[in-house]
C-alpha positions in Angstrom: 104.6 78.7 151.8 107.0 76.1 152.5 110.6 76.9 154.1 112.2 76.0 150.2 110.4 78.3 148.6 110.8 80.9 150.9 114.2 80.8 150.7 114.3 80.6 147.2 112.1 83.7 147.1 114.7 85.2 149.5 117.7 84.3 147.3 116.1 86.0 144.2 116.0 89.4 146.4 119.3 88.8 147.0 120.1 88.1 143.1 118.3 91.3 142.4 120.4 92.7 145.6 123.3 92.1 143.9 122.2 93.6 140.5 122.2 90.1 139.0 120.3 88.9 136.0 119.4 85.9 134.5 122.2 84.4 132.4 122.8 84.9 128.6 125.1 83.2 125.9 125.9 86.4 124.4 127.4 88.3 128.0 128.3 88.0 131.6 125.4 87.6 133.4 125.2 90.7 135.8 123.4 93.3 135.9 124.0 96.1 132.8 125.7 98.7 135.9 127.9 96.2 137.2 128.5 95.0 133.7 129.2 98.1 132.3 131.8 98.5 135.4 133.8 95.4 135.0 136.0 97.2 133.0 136.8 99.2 136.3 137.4 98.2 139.4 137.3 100.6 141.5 133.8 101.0 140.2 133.1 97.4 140.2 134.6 97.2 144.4 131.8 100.7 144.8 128.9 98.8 143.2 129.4 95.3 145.2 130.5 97.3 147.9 126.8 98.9 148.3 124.8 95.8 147.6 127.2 93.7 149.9 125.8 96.2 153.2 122.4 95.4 152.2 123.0 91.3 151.7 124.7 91.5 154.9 121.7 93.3 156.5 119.2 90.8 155.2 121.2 87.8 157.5 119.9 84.9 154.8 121.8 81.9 155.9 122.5 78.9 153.3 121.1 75.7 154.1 123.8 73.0 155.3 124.6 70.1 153.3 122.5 66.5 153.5 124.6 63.8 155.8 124.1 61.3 153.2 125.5 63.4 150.4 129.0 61.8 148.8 132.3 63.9 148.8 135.7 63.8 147.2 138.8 65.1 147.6 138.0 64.9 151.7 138.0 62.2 153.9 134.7 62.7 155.0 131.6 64.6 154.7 132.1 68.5 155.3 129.3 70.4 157.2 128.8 74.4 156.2 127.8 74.7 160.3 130.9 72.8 161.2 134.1 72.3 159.4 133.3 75.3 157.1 132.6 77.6 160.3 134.5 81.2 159.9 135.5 80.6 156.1 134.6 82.3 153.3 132.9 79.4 150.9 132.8 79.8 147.0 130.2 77.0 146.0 130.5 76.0 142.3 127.3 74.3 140.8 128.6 72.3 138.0 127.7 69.7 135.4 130.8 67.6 133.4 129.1 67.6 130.6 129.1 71.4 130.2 131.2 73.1 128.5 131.1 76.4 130.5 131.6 74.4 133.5 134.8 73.1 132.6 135.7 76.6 131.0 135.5 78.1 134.7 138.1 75.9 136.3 141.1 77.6 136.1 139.6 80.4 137.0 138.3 78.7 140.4 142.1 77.8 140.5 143.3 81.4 140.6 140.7 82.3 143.0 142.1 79.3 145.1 146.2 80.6 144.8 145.1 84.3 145.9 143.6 83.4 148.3 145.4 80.4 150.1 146.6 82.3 153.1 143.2 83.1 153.7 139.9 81.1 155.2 138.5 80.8 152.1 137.6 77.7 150.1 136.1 76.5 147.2 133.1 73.7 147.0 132.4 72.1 143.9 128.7 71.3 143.7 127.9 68.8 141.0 124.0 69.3 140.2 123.5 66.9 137.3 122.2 67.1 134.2 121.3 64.0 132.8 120.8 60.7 134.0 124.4 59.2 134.3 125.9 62.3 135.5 124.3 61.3 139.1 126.5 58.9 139.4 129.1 59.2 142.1 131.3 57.0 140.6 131.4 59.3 137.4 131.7 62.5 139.1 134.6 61.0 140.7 135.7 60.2 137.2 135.1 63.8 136.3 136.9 65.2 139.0 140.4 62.8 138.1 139.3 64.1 134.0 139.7 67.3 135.1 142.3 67.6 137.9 139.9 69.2 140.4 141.4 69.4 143.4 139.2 71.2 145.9 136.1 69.5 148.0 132.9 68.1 145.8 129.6 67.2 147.0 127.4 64.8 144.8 124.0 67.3 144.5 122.0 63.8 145.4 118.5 64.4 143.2 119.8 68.6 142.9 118.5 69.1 146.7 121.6 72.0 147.2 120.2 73.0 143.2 117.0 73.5 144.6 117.3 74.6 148.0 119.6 77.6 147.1 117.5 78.3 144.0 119.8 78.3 141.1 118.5 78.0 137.9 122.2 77.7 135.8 125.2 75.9 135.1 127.7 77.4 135.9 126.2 79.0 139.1 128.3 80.5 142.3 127.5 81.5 145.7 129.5 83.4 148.0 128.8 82.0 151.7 130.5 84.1 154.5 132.1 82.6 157.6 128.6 82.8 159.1 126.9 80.6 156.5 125.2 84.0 155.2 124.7 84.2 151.6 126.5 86.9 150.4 126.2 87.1 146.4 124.7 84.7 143.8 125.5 84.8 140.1 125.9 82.3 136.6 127.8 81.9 133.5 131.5 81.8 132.7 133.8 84.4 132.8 133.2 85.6 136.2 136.8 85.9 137.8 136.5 89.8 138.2 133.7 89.7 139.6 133.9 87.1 141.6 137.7 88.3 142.8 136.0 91.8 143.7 133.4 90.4 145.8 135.7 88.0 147.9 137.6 91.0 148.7 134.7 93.1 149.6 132.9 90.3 151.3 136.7 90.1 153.4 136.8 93.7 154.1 132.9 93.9 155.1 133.8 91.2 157.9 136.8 92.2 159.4 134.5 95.3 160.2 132.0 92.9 162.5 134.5 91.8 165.3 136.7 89.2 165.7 136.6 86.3 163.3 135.8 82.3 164.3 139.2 80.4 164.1 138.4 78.3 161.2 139.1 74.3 161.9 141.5 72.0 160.2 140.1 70.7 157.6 140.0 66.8 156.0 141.1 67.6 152.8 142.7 64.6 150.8 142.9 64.3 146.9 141.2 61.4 145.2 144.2 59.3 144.0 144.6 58.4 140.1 144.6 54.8 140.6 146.0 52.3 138.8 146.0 52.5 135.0 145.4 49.1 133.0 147.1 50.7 129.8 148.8 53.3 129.0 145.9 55.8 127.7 144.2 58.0 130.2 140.7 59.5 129.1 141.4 59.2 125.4 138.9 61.3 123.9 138.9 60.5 119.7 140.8 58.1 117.2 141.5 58.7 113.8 142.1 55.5 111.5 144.5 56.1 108.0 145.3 53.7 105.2 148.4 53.8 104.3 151.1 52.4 101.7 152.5 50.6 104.4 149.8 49.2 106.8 146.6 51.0 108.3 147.0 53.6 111.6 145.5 55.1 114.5 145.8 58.1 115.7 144.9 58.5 119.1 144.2 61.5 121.3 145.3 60.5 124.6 143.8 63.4 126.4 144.4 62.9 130.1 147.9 62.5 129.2 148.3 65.6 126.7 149.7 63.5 123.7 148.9 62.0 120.5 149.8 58.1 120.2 150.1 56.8 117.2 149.5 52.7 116.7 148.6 50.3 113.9 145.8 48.3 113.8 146.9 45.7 116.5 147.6 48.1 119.0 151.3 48.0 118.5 152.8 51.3 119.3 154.2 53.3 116.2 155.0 56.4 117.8 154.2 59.0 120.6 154.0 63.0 119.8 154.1 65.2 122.9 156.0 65.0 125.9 153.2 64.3 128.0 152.9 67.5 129.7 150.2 69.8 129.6 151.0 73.2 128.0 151.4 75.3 124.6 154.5 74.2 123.0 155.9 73.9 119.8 158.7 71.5 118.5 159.5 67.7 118.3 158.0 64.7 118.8 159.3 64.2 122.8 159.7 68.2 123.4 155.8 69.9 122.3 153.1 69.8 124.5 149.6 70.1 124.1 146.9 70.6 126.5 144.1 67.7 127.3 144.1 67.5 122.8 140.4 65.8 120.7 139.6 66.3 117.4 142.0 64.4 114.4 142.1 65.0 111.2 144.5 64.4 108.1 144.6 67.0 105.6 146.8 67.0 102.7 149.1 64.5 104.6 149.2 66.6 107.4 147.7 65.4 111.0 146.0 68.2 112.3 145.0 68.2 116.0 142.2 70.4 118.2 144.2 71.2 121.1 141.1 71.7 123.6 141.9 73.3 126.5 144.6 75.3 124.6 141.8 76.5 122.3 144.4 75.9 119.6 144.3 74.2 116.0 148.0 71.9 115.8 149.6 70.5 113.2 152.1 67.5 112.9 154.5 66.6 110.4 153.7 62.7 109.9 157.2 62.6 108.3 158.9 64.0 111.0 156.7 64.4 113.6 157.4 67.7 114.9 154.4 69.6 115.8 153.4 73.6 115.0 151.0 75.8 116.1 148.3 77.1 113.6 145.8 78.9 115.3 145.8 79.9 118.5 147.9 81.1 122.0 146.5 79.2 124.7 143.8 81.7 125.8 140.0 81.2 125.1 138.3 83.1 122.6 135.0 84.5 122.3 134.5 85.7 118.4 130.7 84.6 117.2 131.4 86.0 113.9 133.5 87.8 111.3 136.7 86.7 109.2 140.1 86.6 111.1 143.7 85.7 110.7 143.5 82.1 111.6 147.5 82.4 113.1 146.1 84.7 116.3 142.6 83.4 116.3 141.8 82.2 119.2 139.7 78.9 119.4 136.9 78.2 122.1 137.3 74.9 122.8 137.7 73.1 119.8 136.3 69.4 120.0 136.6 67.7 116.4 137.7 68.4 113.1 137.0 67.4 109.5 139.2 68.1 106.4 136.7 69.8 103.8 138.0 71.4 100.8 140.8 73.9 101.6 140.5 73.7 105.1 139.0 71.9 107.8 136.1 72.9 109.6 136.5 72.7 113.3 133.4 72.2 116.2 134.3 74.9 118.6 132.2 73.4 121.6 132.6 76.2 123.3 131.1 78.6 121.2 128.3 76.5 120.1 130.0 76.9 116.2 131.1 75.2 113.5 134.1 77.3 112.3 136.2 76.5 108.9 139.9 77.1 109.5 141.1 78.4 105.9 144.3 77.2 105.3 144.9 78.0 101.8 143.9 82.1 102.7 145.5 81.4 106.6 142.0 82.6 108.2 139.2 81.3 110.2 135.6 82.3 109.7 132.2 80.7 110.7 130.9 77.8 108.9 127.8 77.4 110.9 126.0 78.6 114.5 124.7 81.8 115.7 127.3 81.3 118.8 123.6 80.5 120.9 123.4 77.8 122.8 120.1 75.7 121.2 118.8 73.4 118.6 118.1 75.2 115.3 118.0 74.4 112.2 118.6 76.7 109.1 122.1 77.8 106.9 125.0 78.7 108.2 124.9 81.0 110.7 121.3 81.6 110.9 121.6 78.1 112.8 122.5 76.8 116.2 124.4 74.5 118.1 124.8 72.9 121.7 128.4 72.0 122.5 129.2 70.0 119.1 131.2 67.8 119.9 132.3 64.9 117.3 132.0 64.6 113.8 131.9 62.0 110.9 131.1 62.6 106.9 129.2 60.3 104.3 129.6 61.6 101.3 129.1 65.5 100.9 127.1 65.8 104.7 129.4 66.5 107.9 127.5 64.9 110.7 127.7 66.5 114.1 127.3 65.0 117.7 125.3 68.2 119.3 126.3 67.0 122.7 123.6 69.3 125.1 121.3 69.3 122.7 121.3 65.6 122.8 121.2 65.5 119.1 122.6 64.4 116.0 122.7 67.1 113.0 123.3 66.9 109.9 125.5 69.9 107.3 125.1 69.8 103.6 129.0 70.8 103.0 128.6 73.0 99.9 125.2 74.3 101.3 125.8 74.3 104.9 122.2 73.5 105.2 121.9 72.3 109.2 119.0 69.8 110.0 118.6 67.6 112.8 118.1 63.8 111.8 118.4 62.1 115.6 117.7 62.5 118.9 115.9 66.0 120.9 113.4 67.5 119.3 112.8 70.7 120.9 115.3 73.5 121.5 
């Protein structure tokens, strides 16, 4: 048996240690006891508590990262033996093209506030997923996108992947100050958990003796660079004939604002004051938050506010901008018929005006949803909320991060990003078929 695999056989006792289980679209992925205790946390702190003695006993230390492995946001490489000696290390395995990656940030960013009087630290790991994600210079890309501001390690060919055995995105590990592995889990929506066993893992070790004085460490952010133009990661454009000349609507996403041009590129108008947050009002005073999707309906724009998981709308007379759906927080409805003013988008990534609504592609929920806005309510158009490739009507289909949209005709046709597919949805019918690209699920 060679050394990887032993490990990796070690790291699944510790998995099943922790009461871990292997993740699922439709819940958290721990185990049904510590599931069923995430609701408490005392009983939550008892569970981890238990397993945590055992991990500790078990003295499984993570491998240390490859010298020839690329960083950012330090000045050099970082060593789990060296620099990270006598800190507590939360490693992150992510992709940038996933969608529950991305969903996970701010929550690494809370983790990183509590506890910044402490030695802990997080370590993005990015593992990729397809070809062109292995490329530092996108990562790097990825990490300006998406303002990540602790360490990253370029996962050269998934060695850290397969070394520490994970199987997911998104995937943690806990790694004490003695490079012992202390907890392994996946999936988004973790915080709780992951909170709770930071401060268990803390309490366990102040119980062991006096602690290793962690070093300084060479932390610099990647800088921005300069900007040929004044669009940062726009992510969709919208073109409109109108009485007066032809326009483009663009979402300038990295800037949180909608910029508004002609044809030429001459600049018409800017809505949003450039930055991020969840506000209403005029042209120079709303904000959105990292915005996609376009779409005019009934002479209205009508903007997917991404990371605010919230449907917009402008006023292209005035350009003020209103809320529709939505309060900033991330929701997790698969089904039913709600008020579309408190629904809570997951984030939406494109939009298309279809008959008294517009139907929306909530990436995050692996959906197509139809934002009613004749009846004010939002209900599913099409996806079982799975992540996969399946065919069928309505929701007795599935989706994989949808992520654009265009229509011929009476067929919506929809970029299944991790699927790597193009489908196709008969409006009326909502019959889904894929006509492009991956053929299995």
């Amino acid at each position: 048996m060679t050394a990887r695999i032993w490990l990796r056989n070690l790291l699944i006792t510790l998995v099943s240690l922790m009461g871990l289980s292997s993740p699922g679209w439709a819940q958290s992925n721990v185990s049904r006891e510590l599931n069923e205790a995430v609701t408490n946390r005392e009983n939550l702190a008892q569970a981890i508590r238990e397993r945590l003695q055992a991990i500790y006993m078990a003295d499984i230390k993570a491998p240390d990262f490859g010298a020839d492995q690329v960083w950012f946001n330090t000045s050099r490489p970082l060593s789990l033996s060296k620099d990270l000696a006598g800190r507590f290390v939360l490693l992150d395995f992510w992709t940038y093209c996933c969608i529950n990656c991305i969903h996970v940030l701010p929550d690494l960013a809370w983790l990183e506030d509590r506890y910044k009087d402490d030695p802990f630290l997080v370590v993005g790991v990015h593992s990729a997923k397809f070809k062109n994600e292995e490329r530092p210079d996108q990562v790097r890309r990825a990490v300006l996108r998406y303002e990540v501001e602790h360490p990253v390690v370029v996962d050269k060919g998934m060695q850290i992947w397969r070394t520490m055995g994970i199987n997911a995105w998104p995937s943690f590990a806990l790694i004490g100050p003695d490079r012992r592995v202390l907890g392994v889990l996946s999936g988004e929506g973790q915080r709780d958990v992951l909170d709770t066993l930071i401060q268990e893992a803390m309490a366990l070790y102040a119980t062991k003796g006096p602690a290793t004085t962690p070093k300084r460490l060479p932390l610099r952010l990647e800088p921005r660079g300069k900007i040929d133009g004044p669009l940062y990661f726009p992510g969709k454009v919208l073109a409109q004939a109108t009485k007066n000349g032809s326009r483009l609507y663009i979402s300038d996403t990295g800037n949180h604002r909608i910029v508004v041009t002609d044809t030429t590129g001459r600049h018409i108008q800017t809505i949003g004051s450039g930055l991020a947050g969840l506000q209403d009002g005029s042209a120079e005073t709303a904000r959105f938050f990292a915005p996609q999707g376009l779409a005019i309906h009934r002479g209205q724009l009508y903007v997917a506010d991404t990371e605010n998981h919230a449907l917009r709308r402008v006023d292209l007379k005035t350009f003020a901008v209103t809320t529709v759906g939505g309060d900033g927080r991330q929701g997790n409805q698969r089904s039913g018929v709600h008020p579309l003013g408190s629904f809570r988008f997951n984030s939406p990534w494109a939009l298309s005006s279809y008959d008294g609504g517009l139907v929306v592609a909530d990436a995050g929920s692996h959906q197509l949803w139809f934002a009613d806005l004749n009846r004010d309510r939002a209900m599913v158009f099409a996806g079982d909320g799975s992540e996969r490739k399946l065919d069928g009507v309505g929701p007795s289909s599935a989706f994989a991060q949808p992520s654009g949209f265009t229509v011929i005709g009476s067929t919506l046709y929809v970029a299944d990003s991790e699927s790597s597919s193009i489908r196709s949805v008969e409006l009326k019918s909502r019959k889904v078929r894929t006509v492009a690209g991956a053929t299995t699920e």
